[in-house]
VOBA-1610 file (N, C-alpha, C; in pm, whole numbers, padded with zeros to 5 digits, always signed):
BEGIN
Unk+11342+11637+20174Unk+11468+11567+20172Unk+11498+11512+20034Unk+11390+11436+19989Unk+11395+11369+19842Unk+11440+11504+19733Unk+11370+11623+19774Unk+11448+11710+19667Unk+11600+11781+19686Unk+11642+11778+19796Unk+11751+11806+19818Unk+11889+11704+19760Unk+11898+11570+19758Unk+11913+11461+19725Unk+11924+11444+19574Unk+11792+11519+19500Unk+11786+11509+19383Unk+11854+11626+19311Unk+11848+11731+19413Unk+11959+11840+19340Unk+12099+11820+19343Unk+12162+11765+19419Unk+12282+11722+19477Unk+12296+11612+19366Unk+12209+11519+19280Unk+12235+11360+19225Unk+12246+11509+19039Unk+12145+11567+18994Unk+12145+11656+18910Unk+12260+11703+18900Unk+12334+11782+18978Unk+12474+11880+18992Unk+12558+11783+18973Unk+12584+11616+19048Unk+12667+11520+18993Unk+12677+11539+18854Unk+12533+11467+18805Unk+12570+11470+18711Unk+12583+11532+18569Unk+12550+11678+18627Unk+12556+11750+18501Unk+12751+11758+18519Unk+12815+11798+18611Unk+12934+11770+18608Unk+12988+11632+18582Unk+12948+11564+18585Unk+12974+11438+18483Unk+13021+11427+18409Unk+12870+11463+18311Unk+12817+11492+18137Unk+12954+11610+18093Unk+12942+11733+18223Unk+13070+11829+18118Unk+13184+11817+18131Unk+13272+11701+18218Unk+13379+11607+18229Unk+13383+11511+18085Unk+13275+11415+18071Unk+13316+11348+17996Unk+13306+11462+17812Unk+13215+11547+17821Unk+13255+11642+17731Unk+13321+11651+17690Unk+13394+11736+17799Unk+13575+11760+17777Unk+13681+11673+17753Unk+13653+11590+17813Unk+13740+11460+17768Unk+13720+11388+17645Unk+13596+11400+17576Unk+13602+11364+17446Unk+13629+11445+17346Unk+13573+11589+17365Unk+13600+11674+17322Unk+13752+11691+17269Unk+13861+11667+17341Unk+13955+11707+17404Unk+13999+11578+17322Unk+13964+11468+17325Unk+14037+11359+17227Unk+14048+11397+17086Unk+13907+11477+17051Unk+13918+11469+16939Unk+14039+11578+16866Unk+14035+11638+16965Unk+14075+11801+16943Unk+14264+11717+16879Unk+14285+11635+16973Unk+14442+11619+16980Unk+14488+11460+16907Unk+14401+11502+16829Unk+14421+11312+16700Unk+14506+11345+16689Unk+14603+11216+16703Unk+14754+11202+16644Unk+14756+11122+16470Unk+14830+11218+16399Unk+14853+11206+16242Unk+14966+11114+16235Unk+14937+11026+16140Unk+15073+10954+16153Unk+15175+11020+16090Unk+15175+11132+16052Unk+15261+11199+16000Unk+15344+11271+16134Unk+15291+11271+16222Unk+15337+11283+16376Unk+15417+11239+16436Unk+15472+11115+16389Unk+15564+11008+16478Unk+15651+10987+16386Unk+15803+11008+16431Unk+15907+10952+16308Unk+15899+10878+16193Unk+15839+10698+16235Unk+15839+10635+16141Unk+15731+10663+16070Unk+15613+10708+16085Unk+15463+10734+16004Unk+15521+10862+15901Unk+15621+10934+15963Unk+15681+11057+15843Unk+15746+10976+15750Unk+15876+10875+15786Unk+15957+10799+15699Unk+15869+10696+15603Unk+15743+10644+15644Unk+15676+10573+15576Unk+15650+10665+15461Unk+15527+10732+15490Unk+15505+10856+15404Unk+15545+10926+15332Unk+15699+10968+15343Unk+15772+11035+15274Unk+15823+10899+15161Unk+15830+10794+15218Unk+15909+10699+15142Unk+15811+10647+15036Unk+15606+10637+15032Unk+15543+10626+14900Unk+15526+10726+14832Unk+15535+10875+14912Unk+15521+11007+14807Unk+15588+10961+14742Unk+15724+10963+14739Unk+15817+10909+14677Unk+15788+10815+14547Unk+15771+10713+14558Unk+15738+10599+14507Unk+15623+10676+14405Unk+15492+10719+14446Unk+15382+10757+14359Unk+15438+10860+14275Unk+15556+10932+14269Unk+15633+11084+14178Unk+15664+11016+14094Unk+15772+10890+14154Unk+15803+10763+14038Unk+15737+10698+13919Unk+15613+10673+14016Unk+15530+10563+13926Unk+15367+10633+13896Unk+15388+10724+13929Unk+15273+10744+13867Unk+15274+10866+13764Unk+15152+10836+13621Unk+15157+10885+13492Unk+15111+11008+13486Unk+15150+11138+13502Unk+15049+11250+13466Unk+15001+11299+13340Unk+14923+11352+13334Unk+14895+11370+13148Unk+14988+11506+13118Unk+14962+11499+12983Unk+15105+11599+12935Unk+15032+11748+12975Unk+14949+11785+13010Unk+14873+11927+13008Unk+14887+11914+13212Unk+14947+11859+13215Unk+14964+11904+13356Unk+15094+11970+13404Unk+15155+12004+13281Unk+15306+12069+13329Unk+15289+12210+13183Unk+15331+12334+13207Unk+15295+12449+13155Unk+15382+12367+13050Unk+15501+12353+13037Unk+15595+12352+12940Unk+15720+12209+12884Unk+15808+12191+12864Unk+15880+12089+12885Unk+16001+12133+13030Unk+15993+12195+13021Unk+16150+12250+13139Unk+16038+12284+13261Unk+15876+12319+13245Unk+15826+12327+13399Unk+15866+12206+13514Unk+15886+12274+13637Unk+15950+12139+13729Unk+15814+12060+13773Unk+15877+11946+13879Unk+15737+11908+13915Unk+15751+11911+14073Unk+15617+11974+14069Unk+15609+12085+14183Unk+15498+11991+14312Unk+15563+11970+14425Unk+15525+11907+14557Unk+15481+11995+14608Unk+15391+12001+14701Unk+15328+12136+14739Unk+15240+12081+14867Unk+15262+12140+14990Unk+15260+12125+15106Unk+15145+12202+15171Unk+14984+12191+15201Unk+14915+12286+15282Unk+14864+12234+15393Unk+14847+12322+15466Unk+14822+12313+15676Unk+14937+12293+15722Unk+14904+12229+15846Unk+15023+12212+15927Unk+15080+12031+15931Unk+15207+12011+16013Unk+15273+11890+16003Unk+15406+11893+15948Unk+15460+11799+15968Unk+15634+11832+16018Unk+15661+11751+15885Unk+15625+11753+15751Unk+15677+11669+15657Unk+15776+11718+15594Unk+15779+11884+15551Unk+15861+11967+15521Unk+16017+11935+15538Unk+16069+11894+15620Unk+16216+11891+15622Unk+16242+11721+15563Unk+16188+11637+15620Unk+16209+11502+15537Unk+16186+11494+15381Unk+16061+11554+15335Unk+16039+11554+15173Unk+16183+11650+15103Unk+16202+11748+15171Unk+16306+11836+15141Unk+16454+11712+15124Unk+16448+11650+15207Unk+16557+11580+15188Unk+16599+11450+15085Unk+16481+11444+15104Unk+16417+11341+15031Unk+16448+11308+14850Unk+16370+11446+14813Unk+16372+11502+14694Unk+16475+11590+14640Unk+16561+11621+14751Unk+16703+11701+14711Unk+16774+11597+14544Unk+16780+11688+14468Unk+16845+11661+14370Unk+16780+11534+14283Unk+16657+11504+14282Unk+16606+11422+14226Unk+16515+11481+14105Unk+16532+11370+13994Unk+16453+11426+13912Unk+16298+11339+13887Unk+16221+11383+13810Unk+16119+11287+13792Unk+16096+11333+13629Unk+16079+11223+13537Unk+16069+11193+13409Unk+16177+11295+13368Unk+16300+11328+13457Unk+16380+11439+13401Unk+16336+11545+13413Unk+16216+11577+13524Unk+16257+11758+13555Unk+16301+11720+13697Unk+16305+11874+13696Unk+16360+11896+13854Unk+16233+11881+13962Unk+16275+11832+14043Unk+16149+11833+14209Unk+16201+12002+14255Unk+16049+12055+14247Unk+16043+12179+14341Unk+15944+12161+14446Unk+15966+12183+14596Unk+15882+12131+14695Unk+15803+12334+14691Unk+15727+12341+14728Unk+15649+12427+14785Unk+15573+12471+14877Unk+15524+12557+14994Unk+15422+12568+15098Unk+15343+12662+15020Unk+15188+12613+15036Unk+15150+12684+14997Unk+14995+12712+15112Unk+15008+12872+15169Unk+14885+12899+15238Unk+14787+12858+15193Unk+14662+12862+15231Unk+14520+12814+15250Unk+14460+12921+15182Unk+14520+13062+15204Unk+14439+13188+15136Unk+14497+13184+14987Unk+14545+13082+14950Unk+14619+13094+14808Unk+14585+12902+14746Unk+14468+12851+14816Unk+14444+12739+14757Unk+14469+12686+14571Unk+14402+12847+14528Unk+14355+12773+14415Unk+14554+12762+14299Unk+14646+12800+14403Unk+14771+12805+14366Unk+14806+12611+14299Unk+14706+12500+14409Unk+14791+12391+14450Unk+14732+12358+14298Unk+14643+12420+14171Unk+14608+12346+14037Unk+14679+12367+13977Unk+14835+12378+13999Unk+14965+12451+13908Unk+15096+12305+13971Unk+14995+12226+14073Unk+15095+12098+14157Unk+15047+12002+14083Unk+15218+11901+14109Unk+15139+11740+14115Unk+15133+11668+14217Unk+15184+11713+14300Unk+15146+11665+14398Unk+15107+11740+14511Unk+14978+11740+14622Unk+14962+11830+14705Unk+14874+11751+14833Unk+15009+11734+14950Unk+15017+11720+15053Unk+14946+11784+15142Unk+14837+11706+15197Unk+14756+11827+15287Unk+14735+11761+15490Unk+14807+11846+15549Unk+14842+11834+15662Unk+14734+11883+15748Unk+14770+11882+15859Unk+14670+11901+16002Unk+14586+12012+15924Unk+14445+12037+15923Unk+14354+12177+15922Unk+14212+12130+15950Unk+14154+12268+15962Unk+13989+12209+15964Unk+13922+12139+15865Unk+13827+12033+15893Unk+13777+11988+15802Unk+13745+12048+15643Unk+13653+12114+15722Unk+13618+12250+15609Unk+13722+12293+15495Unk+13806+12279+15563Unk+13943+12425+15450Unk+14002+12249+15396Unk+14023+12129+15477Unk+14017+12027+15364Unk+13934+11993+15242Unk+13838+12048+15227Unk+13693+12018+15165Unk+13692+12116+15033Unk+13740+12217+15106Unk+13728+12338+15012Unk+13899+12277+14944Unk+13931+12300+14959Unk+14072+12235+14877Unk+14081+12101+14779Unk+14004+12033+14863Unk+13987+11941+14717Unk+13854+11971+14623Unk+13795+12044+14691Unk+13674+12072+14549Unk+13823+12200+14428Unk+13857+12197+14491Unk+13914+12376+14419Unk+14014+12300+14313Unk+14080+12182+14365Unk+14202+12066+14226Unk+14130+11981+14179Unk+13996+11968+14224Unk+13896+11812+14163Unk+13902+11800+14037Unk+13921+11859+13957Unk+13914+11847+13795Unk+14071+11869+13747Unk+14153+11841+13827Unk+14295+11912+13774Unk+14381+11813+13779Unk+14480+11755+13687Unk+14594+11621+13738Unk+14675+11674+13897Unk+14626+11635+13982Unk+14686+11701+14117Unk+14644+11573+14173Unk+14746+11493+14247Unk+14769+11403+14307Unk+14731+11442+14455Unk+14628+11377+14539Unk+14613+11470+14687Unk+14611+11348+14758Unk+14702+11390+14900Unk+14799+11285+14997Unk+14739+11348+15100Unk+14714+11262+15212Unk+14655+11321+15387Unk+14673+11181+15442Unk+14667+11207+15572Unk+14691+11139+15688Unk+14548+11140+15751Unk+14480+11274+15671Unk+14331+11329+15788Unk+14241+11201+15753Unk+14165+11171+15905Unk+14085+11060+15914Unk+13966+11072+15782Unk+13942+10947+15690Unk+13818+10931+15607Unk+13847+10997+15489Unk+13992+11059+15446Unk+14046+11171+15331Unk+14017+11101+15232Unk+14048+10978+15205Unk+13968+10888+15056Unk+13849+10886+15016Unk+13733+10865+15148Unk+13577+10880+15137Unk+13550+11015+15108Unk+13623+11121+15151Unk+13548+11261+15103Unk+13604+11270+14977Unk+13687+11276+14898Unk+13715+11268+14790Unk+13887+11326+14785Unk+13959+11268+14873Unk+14096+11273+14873Unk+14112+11136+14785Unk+14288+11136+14739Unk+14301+11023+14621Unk+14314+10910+14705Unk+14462+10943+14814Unk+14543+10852+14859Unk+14561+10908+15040Unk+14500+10826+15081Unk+14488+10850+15266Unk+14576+10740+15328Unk+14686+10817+15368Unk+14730+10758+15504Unk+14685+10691+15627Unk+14687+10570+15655Unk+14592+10537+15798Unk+14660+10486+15882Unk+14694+10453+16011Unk+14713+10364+16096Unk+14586+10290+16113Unk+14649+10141+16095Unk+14570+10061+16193Unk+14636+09957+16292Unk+14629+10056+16410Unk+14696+09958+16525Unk+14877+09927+16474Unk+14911+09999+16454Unk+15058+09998+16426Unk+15114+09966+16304Unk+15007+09958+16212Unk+15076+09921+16056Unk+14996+10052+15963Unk+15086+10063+15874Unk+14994+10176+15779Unk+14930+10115+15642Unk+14813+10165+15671Unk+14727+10121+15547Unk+14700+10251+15442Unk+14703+10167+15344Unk+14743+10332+15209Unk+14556+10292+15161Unk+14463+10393+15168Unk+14359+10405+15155Unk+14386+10504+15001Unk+14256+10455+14912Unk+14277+10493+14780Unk+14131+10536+14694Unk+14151+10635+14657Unk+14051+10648+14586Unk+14047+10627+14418Unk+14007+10542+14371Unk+14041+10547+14207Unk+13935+10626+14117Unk+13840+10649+14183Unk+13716+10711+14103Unk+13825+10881+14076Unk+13893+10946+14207Unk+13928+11017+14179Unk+14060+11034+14095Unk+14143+10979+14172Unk+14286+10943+14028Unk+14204+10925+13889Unk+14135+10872+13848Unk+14104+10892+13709Unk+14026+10978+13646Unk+13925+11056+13770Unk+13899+11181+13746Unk+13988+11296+13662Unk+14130+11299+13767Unk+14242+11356+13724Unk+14307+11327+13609Unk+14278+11224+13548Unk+14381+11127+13461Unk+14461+11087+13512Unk+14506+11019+13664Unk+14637+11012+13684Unk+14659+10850+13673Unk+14731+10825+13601Unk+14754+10650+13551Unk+14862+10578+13655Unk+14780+10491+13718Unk+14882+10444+13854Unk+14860+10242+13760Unk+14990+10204+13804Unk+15000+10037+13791Unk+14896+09944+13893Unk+14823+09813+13829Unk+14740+09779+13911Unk+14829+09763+14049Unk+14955+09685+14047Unk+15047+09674+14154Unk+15021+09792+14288Unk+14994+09880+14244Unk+14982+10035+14365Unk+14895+10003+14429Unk+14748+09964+14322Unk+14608+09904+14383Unk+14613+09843+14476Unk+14685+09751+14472Unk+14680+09617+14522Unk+14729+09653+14680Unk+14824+09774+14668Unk+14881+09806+14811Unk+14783+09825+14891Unk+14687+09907+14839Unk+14612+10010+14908Unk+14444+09947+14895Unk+14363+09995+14962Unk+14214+09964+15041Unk+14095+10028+14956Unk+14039+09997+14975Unk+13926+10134+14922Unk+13892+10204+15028Unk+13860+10315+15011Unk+13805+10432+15126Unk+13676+10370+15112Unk+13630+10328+15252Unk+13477+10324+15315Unk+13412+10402+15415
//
């Protein structure tokens, strides 16, 4: 009897264990980006903004004087039509804003950006993308959880309904990119 009991308590709970699996599994699978929800896009779109403004690139980061300055968009996420609008007809130090998508099989394209937006993807193909601009004035923006600690510049966060601008400075100056202490002050350190 005791083993019958114990096969029946086993089968519980291995169906349990592959319930709560799935259900965590399954959380992780479907993280919401704050780039996901109207205002987390309007936030976002509204410091890209601000950092095109105010922040310094070195002169060897643009081919020429008339090269534009080039926004550049990889993975997935709905930022595309707001930045588009955004940046319509704007200039920065007097060039033109050119937005760009640029595939994943064409990474090493985003060391020709100054800025490069990186949306929903696998960890991995995040990883490999910032090793591939790490040495290049390329400004790199995410929403993806911990993007400052792996060596993203500037990470998007929610916490509990407010957005916190997570920052990396070891890397901005890697790049040369010269930001006002004021920006600092917005933003956290990645831990």
């Amino acid at each position: 009897m005791k083993t019958r009991s114990c096969r029946t308590f086993s089968r519980l709970s291995l169906i349990f264990i592959l319930f709560l699996t799935l259900l965590i599994g399954s959380g992780v699978q479907a993280a919401v980006y704050l780039s996901d929800t109207p205002l987390g896009r309007r936030v976002m779109v509204d410091y890209i903004l601000h950092f095109a403004y105010n922040l310094q690139w070195p002169v060897n980061a643009f081919a020429n004087h008339n090269a534009p300055f080039k926004v550049c968009l990889m993975g997935g996420g709905s930022l595309d039509e707001p930045l588009a609008e955004r940046f319509k007809n704007q200039r920065i130090d007097g060039r033109r804003v050119e937005l760009e998508k640029i595939d994943l099989k064409e990474m090493l394209r985003a060391r020709k950006c100054q800025i490069v937006i990186l949306g929903a993807m696998e960890r991995a193909n995040l990883l490999k993308i910032l090793v591939a601009v790490e040495f290049f004035p390329v400004l790199t923006i995410s929403d993806a959880k911990r993007f400052a600690a792996t060596g993203g510049m500037i990470e998007f966060a929610d916490r509990g309904g407010e957005v916190a601008l997570r920052m990396n400075k070891t890397m901005l100056e890697k790049a040369e990119l010269k930001m006002g202490n004021s920006l600092f002050r917005l933003g956290q350190k990645p831990n």
